[in-house]
Backbone as CSV, one residue per row, in Angstrom:
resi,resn,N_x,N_y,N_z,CA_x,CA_y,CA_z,C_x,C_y,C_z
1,UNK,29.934,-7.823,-26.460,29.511,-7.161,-25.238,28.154,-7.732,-24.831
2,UNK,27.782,-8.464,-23.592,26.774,-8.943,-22.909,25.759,-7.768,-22.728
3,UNK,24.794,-7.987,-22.582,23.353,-7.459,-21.934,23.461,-7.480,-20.477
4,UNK,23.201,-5.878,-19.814,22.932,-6.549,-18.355,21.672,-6.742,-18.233
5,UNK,21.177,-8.022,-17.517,20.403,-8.452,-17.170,19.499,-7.661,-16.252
6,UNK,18.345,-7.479,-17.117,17.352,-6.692,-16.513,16.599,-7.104,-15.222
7,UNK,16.300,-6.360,-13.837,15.950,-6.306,-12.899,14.187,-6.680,-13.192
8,UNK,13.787,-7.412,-12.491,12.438,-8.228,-12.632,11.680,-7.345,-11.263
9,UNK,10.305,-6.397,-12.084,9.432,-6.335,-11.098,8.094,-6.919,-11.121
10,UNK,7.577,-7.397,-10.443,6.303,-7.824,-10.106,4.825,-6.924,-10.011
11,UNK,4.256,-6.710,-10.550,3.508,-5.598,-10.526,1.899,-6.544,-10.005
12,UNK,1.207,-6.643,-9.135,0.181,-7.194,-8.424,-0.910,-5.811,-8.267
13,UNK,-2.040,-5.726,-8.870,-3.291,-4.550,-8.962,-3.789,-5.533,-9.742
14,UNK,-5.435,-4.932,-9.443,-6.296,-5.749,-10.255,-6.952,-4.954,-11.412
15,UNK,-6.333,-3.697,-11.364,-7.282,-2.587,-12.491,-6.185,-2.814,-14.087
16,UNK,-6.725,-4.316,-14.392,-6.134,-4.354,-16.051,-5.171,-3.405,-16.705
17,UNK,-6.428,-1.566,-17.117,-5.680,-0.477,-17.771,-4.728,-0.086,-17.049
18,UNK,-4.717,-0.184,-15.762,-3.336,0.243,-15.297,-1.884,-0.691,-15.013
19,UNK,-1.941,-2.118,-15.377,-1.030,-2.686,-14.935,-0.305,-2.941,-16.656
20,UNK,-1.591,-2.659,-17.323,-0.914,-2.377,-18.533,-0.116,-1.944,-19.002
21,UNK,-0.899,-0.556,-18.858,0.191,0.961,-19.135,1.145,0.893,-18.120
22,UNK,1.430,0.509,-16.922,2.830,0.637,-16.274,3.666,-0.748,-16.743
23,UNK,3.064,-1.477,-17.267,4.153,-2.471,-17.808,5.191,-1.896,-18.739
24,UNK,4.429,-1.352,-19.886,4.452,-0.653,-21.161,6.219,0.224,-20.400
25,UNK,5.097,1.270,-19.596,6.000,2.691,-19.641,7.650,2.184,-18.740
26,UNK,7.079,0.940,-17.802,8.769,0.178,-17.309,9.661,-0.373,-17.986
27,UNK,8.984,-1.232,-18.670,9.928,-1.864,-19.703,10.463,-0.763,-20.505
28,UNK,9.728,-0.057,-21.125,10.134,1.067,-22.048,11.662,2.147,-21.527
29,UNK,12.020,1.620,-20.407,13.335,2.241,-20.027,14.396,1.281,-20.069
30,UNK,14.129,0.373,-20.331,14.829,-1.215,-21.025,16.083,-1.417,-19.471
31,UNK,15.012,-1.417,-18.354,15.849,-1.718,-17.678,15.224,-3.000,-16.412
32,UNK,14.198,-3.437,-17.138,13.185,-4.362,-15.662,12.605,-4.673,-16.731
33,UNK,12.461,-5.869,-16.612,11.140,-7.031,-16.652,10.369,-6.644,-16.043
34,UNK,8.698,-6.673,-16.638,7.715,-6.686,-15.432,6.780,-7.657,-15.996
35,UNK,6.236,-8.856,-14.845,5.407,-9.341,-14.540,4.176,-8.909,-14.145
36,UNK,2.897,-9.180,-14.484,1.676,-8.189,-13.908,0.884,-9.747,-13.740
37,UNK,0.113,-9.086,-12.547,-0.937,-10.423,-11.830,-1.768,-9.444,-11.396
38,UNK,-3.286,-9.717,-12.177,-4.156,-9.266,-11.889,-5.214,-9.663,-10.876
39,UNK,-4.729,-10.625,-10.073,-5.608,-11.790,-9.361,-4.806,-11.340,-8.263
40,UNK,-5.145,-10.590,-6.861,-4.135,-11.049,-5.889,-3.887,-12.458,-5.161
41,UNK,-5.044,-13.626,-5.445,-4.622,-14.302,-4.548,-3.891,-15.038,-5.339
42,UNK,-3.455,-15.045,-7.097,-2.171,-15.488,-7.666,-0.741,-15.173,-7.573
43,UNK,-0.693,-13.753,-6.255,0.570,-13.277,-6.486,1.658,-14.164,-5.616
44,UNK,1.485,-14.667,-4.804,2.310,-15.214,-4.005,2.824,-16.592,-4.839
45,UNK,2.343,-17.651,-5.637,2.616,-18.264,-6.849,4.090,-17.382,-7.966
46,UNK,3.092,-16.319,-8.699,4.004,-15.404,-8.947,4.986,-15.109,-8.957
47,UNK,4.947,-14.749,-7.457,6.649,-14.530,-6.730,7.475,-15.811,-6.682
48,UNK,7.177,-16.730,-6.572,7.805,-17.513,-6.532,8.294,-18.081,-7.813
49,UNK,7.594,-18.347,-8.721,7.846,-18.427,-10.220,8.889,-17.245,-10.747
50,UNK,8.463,-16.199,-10.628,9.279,-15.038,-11.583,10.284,-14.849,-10.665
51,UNK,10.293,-15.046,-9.282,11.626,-14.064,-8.324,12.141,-12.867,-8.790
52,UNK,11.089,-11.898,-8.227,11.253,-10.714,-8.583,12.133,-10.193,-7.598
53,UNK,13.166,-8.686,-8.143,13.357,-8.124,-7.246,12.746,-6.949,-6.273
54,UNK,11.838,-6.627,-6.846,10.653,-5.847,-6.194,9.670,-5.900,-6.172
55,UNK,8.475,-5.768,-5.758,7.184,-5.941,-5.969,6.001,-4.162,-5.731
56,UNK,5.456,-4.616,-6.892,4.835,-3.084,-6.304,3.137,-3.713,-6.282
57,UNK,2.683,-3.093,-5.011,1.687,-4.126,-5.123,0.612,-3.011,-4.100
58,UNK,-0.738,-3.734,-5.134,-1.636,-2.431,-4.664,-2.173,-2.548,-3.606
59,UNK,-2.888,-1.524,-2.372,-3.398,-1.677,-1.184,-4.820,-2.492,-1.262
60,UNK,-5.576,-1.816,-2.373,-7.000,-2.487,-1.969,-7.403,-2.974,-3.230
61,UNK,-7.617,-4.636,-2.982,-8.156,-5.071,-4.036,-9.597,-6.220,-3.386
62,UNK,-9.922,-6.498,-4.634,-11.026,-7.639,-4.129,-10.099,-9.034,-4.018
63,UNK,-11.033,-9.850,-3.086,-10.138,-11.388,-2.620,-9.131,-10.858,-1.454
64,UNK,-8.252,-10.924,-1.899,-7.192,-10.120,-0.783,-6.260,-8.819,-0.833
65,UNK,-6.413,-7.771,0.122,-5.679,-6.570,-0.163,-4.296,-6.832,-0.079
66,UNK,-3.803,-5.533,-0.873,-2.347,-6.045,-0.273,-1.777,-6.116,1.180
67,UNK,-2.534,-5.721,2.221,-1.724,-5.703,3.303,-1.722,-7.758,3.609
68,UNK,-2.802,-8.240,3.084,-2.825,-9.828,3.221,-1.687,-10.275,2.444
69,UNK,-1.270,-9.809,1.305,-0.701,-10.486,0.327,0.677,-10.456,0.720
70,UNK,0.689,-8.939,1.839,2.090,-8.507,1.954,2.458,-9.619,3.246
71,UNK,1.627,-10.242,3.624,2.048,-10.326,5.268,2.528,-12.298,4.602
72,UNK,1.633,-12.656,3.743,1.853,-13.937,3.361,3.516,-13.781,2.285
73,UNK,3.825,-12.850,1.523,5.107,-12.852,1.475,5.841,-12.391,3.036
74,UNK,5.801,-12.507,3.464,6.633,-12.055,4.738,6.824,-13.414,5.558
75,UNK,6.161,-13.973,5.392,5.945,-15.445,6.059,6.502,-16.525,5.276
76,UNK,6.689,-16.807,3.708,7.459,-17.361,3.201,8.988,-16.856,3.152
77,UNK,9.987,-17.930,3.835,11.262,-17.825,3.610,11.404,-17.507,2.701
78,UNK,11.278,-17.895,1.263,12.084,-17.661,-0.044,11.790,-16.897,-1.271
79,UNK,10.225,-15.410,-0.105,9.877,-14.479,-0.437,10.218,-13.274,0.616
80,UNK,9.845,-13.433,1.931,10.831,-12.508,2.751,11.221,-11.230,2.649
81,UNK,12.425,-11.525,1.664,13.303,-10.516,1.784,12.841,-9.618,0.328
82,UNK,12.130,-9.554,-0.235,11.568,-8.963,-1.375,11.138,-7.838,-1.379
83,UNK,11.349,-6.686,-1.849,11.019,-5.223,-1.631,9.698,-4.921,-1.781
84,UNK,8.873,-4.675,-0.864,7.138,-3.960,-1.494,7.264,-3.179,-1.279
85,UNK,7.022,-2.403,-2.631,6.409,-0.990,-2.754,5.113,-1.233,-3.007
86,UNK,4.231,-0.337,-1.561,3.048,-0.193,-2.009,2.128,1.082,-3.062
87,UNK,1.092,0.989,-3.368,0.506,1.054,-4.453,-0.903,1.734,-3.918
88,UNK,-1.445,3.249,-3.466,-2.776,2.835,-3.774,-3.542,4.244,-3.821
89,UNK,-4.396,4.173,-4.462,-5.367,5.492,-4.764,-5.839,6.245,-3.564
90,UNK,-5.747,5.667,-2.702,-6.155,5.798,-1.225,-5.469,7.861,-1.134
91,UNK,-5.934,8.664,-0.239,-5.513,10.143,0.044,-4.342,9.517,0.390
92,UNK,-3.511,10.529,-0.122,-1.884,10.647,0.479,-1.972,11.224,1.707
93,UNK,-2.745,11.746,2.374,-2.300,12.221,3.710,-2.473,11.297,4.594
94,UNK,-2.856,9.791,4.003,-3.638,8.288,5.085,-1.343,7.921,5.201
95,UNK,-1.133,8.207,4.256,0.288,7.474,4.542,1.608,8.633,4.067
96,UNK,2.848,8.386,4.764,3.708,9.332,4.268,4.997,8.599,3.313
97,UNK,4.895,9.151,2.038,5.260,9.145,1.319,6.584,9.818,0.595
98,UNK,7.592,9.582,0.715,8.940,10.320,0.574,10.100,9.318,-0.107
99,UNK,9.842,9.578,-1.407,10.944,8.808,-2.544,12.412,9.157,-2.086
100,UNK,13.197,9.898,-1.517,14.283,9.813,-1.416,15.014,9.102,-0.184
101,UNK,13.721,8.777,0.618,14.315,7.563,1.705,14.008,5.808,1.448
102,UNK,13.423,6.076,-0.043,12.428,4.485,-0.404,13.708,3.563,0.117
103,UNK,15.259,3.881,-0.329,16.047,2.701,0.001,16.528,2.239,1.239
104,UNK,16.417,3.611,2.637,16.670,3.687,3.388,15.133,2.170,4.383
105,UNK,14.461,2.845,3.736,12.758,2.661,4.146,12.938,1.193,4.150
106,UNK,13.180,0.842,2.925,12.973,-0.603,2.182,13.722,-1.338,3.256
107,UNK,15.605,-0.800,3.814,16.258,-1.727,4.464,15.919,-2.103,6.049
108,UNK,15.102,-0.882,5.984,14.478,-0.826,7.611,14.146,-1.678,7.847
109,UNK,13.111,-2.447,7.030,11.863,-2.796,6.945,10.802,-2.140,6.899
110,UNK,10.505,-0.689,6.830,9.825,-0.126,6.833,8.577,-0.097,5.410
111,UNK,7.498,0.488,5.216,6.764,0.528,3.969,7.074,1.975,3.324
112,UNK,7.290,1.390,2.191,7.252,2.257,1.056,5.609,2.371,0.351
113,UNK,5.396,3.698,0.213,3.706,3.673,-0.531,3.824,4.863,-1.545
114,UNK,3.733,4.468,-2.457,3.254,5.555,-3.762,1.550,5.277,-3.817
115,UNK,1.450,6.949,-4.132,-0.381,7.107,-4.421,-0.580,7.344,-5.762
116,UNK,-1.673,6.884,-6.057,-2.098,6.661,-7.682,-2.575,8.229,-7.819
117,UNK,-2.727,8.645,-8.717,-2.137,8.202,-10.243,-0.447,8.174,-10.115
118,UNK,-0.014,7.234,-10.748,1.609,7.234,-10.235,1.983,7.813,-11.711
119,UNK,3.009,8.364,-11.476,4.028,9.152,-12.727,4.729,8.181,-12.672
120,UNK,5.293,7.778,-13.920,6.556,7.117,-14.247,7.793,7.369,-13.847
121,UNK,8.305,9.096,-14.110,9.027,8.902,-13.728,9.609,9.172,-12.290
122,UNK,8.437,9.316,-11.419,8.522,9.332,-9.776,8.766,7.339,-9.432
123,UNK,8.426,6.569,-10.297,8.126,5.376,-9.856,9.930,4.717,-10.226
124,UNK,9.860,5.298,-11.441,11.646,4.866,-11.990,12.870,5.557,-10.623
125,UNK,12.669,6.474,-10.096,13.132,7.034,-9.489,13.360,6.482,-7.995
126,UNK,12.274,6.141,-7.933,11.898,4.912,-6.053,13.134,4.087,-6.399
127,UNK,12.193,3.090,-7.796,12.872,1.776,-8.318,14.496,1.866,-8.494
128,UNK,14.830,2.733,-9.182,16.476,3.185,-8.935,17.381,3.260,-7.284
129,UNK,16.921,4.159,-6.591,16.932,4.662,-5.229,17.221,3.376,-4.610
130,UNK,16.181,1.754,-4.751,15.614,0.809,-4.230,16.854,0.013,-4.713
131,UNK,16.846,-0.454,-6.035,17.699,-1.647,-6.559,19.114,-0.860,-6.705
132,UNK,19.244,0.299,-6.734,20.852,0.461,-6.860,20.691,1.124,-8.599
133,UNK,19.986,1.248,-9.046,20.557,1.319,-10.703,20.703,2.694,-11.083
């Protein structure tokens, strides 16, 4: 009996302890790969190297925020079509936030935004909703 092949996310924040511990607590459901890039202006490299199927990627960092990072995947063809979920400590009342439309959201084109501190299992739950699993 084969392995199914685990779903690859991209995780782009620059706060080390946290890209840590969400590596940790994703993998730990043995269902995604995660990649972490603590540099945003390495993520677009990244993406292209790992071909992730999602990306969760934080709003405000130093060098470039994600809304830069997001707009330069949007502009590469053979990043495009790649799911961002955004990422950011920022008040939840700056953006609206509702996990049970993330897949609806995602096909729109619309943004998806989770606010920090993120729960795991609110984030497994998007990520499911998102990839189908």
């Amino acid at each position: 009996m084969s392995e199914e092949p685990k779903q690859r996310i991209l995780l782009v924040d620059d706060e080390e302890g946290f890209t840590s511990l969400m590596k940790i607590q994703l993998e730990a459901s043995e269902r995604y790969e995660v990649r972490v890039v603590n540099e945003s202006p390495r993520a677009i490299g990244e993406a292209k190297d790992f071909r992730p199927d999602v990306i969760l990627l934080d709003v405000v960092m130093p060098d470039m925020d994600g809304g830069d990072v997001s707009t330069l995947l949007k502009q590469d063809e053979s990043l495009k079509d790649i799911p961002v979920i955004f990422v950011t400590a920022l008040s939840a009342a700056d953006y609206e936030e509702d996990e049970e439309s993330a897949s609806e959201e995602a096909r729109a084109g619309q943004r998806i935004v989770l606010s920090k501190p993120l729960r795991t299992e609110k984030v497994l739950r998007v990520l499911d909703r998102l990839l189908g699993g």
